[in-house]
Backbone bond lengths (Angstrom), bond angles and torsions (degrees), N, CA, C in turn:
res aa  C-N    CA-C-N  psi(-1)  N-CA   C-N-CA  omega(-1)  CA-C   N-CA-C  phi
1 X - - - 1.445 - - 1.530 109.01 -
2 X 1.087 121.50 107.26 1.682 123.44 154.79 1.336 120.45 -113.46
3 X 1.685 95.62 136.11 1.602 104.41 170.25 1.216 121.55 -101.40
4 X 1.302 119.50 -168.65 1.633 119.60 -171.76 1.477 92.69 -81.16
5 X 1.114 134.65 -170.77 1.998 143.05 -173.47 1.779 88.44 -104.10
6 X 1.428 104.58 -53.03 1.563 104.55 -171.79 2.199 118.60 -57.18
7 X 1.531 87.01 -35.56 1.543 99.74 174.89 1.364 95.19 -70.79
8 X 1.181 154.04 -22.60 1.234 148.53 -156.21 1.518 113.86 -102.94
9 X 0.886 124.74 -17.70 1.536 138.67 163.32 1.236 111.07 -38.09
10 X 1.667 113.38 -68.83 1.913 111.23 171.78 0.963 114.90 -18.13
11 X 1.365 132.48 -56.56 1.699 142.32 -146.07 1.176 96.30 -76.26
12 X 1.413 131.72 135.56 1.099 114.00 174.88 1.813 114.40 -73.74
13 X 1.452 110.03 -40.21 1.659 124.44 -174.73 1.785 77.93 -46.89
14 X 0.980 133.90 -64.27 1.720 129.61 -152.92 1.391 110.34 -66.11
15 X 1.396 104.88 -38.07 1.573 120.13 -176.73 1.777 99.23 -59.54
16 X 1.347 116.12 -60.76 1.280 118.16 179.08 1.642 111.98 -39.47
17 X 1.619 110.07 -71.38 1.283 117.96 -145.33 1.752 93.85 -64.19
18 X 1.187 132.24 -32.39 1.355 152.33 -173.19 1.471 98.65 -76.74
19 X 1.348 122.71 16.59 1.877 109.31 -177.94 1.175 113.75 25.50
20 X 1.209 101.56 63.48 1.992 110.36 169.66 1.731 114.97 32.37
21 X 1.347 93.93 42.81 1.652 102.94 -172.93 1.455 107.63 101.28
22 X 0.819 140.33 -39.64 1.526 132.28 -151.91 1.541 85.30 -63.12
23 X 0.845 138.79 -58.08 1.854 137.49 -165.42 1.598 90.94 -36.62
24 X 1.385 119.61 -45.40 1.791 110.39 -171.54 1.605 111.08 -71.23
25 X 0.840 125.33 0.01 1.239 117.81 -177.47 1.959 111.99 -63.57
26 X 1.087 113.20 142.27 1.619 115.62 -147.98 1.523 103.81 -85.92
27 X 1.482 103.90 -20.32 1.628 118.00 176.30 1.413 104.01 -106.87
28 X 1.272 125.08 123.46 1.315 117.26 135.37 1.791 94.89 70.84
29 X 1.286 117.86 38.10 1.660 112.34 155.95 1.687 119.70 -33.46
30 X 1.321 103.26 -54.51 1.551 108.29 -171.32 1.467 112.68 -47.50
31 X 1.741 110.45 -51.98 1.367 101.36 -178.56 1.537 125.22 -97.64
32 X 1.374 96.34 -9.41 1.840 106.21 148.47 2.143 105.30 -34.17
33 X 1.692 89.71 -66.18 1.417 89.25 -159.40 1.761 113.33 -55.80
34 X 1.574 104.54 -28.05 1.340 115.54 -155.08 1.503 95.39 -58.49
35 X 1.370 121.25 -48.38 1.460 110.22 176.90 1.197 132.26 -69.73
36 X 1.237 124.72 34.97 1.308 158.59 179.67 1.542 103.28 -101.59
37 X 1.164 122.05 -34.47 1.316 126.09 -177.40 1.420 117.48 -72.37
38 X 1.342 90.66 -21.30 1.971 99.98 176.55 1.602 112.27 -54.04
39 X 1.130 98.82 -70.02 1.464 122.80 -173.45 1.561 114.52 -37.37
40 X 1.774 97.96 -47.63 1.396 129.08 178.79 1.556 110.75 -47.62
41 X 1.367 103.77 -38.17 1.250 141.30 177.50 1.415 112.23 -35.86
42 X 1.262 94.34 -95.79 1.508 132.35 177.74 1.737 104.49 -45.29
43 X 1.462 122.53 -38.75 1.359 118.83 174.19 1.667 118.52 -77.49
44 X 1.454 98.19 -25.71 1.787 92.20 -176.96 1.490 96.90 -76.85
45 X 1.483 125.36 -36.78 1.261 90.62 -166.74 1.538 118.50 -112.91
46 X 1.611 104.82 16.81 1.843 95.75 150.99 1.105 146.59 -14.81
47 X 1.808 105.58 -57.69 1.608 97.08 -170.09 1.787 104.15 -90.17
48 X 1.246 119.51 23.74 1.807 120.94 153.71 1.068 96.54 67.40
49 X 1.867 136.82 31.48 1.378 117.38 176.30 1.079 105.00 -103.33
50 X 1.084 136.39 129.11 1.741 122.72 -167.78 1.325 128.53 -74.35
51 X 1.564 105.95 -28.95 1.648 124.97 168.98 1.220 111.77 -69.68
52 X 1.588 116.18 -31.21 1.935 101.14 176.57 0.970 125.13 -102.87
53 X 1.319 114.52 26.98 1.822 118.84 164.30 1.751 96.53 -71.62
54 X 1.276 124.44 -50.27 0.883 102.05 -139.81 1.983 96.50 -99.04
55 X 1.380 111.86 2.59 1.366 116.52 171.03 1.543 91.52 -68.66
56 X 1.545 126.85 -66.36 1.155 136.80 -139.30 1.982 101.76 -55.02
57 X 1.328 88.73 -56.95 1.517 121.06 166.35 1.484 110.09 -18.67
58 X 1.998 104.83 -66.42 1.377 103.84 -175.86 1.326 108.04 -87.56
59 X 1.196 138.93 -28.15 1.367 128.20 161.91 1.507 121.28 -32.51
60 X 1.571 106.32 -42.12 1.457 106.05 -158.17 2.055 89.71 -103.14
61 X 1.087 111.98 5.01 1.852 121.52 142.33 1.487 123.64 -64.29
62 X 1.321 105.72 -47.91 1.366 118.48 -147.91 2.014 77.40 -91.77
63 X 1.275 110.65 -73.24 1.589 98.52 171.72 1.677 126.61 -31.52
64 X 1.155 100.16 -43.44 2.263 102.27 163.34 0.969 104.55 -21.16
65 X 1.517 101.75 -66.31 1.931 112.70 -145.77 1.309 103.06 -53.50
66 X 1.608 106.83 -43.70 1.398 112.21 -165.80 1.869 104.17 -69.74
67 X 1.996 117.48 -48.10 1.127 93.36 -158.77 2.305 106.26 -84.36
68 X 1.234 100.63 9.81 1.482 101.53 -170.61 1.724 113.13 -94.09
69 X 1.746 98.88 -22.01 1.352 112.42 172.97 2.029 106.28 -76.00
70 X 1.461 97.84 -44.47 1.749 100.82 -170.13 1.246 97.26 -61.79
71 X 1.380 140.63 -67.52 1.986 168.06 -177.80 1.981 74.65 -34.01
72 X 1.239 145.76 -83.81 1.346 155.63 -142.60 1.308 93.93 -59.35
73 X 1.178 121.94 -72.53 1.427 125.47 -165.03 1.386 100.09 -53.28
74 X 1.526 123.54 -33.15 1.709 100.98 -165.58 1.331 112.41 -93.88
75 X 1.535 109.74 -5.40 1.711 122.38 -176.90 2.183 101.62 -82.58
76 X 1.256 81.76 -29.26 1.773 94.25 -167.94 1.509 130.43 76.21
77 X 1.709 91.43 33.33 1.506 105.23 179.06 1.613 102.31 -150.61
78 X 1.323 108.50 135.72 1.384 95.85 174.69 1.346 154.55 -68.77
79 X 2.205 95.20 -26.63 1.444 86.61 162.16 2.077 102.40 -138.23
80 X 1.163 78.16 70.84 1.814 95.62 -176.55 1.682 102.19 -40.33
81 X 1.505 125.88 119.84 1.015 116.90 141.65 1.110 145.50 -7.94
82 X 1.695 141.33 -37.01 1.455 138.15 132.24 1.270 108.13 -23.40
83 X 1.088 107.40 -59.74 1.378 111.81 -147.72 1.558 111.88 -74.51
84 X 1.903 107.43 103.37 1.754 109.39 179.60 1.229 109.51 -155.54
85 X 1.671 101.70 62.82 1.773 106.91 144.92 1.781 106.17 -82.11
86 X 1.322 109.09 -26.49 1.633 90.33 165.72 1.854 116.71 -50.39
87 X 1.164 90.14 -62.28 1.906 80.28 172.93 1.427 134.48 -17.91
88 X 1.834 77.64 -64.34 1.815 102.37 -154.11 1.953 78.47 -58.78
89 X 0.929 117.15 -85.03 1.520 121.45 -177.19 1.444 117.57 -21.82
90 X 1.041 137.96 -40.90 0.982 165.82 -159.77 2.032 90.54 -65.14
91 X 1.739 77.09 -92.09 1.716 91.85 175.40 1.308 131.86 -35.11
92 X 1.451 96.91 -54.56 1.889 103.32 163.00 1.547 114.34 -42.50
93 X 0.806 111.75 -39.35 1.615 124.27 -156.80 1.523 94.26 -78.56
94 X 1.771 131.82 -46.53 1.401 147.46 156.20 1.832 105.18 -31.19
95 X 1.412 83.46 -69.89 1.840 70.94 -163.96 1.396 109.68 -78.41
96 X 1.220 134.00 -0.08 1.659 126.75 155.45 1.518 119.77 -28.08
97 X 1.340 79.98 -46.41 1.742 94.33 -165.05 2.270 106.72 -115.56
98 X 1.326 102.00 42.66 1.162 102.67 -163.15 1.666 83.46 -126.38
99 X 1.516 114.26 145.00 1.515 108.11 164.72 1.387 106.87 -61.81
100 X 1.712 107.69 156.01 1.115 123.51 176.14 1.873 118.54 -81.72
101 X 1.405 108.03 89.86 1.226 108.70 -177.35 1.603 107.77 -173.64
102 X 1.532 130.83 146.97 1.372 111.00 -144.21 1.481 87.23 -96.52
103 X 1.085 119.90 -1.14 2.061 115.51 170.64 1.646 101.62 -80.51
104 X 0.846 105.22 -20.03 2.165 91.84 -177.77 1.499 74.77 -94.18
105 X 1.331 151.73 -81.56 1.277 133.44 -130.29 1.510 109.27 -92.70
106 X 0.931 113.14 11.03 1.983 119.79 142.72 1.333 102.75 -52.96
107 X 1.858 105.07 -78.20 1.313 139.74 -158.37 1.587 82.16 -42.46
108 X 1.491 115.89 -63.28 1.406 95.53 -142.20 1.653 109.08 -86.62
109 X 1.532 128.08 -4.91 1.135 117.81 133.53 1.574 141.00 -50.76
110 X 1.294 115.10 -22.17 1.234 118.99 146.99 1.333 151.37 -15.33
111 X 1.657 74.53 -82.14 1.737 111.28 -177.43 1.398 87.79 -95.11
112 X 1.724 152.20 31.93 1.371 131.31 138.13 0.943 103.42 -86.33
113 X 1.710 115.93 -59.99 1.615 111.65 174.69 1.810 117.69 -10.82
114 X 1.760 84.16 -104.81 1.252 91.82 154.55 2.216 133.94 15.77
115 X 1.340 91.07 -81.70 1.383 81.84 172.81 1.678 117.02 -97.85
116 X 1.096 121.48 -8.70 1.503 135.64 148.92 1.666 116.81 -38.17
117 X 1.665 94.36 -54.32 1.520 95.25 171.32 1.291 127.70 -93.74
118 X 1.647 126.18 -17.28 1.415 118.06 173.28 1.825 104.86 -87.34
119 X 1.660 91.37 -37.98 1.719 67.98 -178.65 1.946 112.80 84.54
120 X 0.998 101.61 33.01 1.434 100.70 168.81 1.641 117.97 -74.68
121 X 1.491 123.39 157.58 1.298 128.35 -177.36 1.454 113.91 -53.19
122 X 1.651 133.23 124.92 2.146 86.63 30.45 2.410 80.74 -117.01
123 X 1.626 99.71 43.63 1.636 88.87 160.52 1.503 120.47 -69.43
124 X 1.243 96.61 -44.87 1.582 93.32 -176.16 1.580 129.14 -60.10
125 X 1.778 109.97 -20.03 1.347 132.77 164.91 1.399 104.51 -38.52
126 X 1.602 103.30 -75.91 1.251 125.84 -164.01 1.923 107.62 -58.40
127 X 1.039 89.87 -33.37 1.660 104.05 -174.44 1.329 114.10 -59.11
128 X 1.824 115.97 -48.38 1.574 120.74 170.61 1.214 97.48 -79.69
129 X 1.238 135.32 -69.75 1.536 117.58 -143.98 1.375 127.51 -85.27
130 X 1.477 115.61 6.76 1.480 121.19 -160.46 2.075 80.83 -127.35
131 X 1.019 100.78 99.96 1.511 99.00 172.51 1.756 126.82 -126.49
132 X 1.445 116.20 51.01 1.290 143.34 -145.83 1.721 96.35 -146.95
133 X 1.363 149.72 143.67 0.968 169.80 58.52 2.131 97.55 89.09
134 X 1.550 103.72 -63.36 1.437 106.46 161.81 1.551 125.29 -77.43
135 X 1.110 105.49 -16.59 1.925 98.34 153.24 1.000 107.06 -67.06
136 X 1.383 136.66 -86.22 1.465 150.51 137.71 1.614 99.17 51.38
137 X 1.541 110.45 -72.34 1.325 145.68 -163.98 1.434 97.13 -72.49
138 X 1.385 113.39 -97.30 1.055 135.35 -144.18 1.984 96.84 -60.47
139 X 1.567 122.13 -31.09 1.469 100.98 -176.45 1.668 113.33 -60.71
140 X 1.484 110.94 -17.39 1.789 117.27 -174.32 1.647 95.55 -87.10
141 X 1.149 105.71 -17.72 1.625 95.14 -164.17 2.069 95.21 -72.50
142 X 1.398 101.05 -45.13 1.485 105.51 170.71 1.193 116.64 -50.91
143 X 1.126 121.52 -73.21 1.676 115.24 170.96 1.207 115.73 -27.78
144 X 1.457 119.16 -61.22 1.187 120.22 173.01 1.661 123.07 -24.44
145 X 1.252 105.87 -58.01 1.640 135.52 176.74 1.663 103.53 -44.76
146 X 1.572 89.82 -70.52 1.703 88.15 -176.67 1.566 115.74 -47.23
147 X 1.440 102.21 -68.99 1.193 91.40 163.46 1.548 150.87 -44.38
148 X 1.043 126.32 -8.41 1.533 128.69 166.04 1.548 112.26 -93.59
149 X 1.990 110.87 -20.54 1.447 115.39 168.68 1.522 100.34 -64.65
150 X 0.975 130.99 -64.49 1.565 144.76 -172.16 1.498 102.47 -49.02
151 X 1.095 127.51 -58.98 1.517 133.88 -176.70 1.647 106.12 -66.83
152 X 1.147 114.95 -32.32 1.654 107.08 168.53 1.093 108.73 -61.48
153 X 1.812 104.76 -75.73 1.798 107.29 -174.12 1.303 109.73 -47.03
154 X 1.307 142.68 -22.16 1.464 123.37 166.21 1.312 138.76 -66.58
155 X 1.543 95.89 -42.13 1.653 110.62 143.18 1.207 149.30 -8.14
156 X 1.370 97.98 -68.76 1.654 133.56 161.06 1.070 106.66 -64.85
């Protein structure tokens, strides 16, 4: 069964994995969604506890798998372009560990893109052969990685 992306919005599981639309955007969905991560941002770490950013963080990982695998199956592709709660998650997860200042967290939206879209080893591994809900996940979770290595050593 596949629906249209736009019919899929109602749902909320679809609404999510689809960044409340931003995934439709006709250019560049992926980094449409990525700034989605801002926001994402700003809500994990409200309540100032320092230990549950990063529970909240993997919870709302461990939830991906589930809403990027359900969103896949009904599109009939596994990691359809709409589809960027990996991002939004992704990004949040970037500026955790990004200085607090809106020139590093440009930069380090940047440099997710960036390896988000080339996909160098071992992303691109993960990118073909893991095509299930935790691929989905886990190739942004790498980027993610690089990127906060890169955003440190620049730091310094």
């Amino acid at each position: 069964m596949t629906l249209s992306c736009r019919a899929m919005l109602g749902n909320p599981v679809y609404g999510l994995t689809l960044g409340f639309g931003a995934g439709l955007s006709p250019r560049a969905p992926g980094t449409v969604g990525t700034l989605l991560g801002f926001p994402l941002y700003y809500l994990v770490m409200m309540p100032g506890i320092p230990w549950l950013v990063p529970v909240l963080l993997g919870i709302l990982f461990v939830f991906g798998i589930w809403l990027c695998d359900t969103t896949a199956r009904v599109l009939g592709e596994a990691d359809h372009p709409a589809i960027v709660w990996d991002e939004i998650v992704a990004m949040a997860m970037v500026l955790t560990l990004t200085p607090d200042s809106l020139a590093w967290q440009v930069a380090a939206f940047a440099v997710f893109r960036f390896f988000d879209i080339v996909k160098p080893w071992p992303i691109r591994v993960v990118d073909s052969r893991m095509k299930h809900g935790f691929g989905v996940m886990l190739d942004d979770a790498i980027a993610a990685a690089f990127t906060v290595v890169v955003i440190q050593v620049m730091a310094r």
